[in-house]
C-alpha positions in Angstrom: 107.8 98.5 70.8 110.5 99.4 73.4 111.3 96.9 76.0 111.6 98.3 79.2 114.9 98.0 81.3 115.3 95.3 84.3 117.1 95.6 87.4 119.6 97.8 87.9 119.1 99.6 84.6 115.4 100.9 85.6 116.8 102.1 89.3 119.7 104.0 87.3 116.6 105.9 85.6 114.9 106.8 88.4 117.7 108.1 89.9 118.4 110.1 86.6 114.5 111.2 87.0 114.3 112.2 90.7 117.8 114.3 90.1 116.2 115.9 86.9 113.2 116.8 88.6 115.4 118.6 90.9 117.9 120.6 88.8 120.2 118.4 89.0 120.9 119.0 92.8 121.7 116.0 94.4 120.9 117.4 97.8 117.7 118.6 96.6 117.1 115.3 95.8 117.9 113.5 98.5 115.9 116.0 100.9 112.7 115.1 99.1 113.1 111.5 100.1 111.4 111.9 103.8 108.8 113.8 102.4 107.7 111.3 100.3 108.0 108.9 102.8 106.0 111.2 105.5 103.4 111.2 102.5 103.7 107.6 101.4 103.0 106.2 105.0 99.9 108.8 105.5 98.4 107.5 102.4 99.2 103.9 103.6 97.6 104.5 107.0 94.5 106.2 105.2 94.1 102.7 103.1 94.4 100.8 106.1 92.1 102.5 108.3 89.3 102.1 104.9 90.0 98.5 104.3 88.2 95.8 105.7 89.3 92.7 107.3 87.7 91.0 105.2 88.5 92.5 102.0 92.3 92.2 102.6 91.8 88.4 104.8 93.7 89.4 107.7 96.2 91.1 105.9 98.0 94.3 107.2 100.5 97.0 105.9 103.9 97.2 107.4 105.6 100.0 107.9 108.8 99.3 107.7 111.2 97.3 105.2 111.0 93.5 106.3 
């Protein structure tokens, strides 16, 4: 079994990924990144406006990097 890289090994792949996915265009890259935050805080709202109170004890979601 493979162990799976830590740290800054595992963000080099993802940037190797996320370039690859785009054709190796950097720029095209880059301008995906607030689209998937557009769609990563409408599924975030979504959850939050389904969760109960309860479920999560008082917990909510923040929005923005503490």
């Amino acid at each position: 079994m493979r162990e799976q890289p830590i740290g800054e090994a595992v963000e080099n792949d993802e940037r190797a990924e996320v370039i690859a996915c785009q054709g190796g265009d950097m720029h095209a890259a880059i301008d995906t990144l607030p689209e998937d935050i557009r769609h990563l805080r409408r599924q975030l709202t979504l959850a939050e406006r389904v969760m109960s109170r309860g479920m999560t004890r008082g917990w909510r979601p923040s929005y923005d990097r503490d």
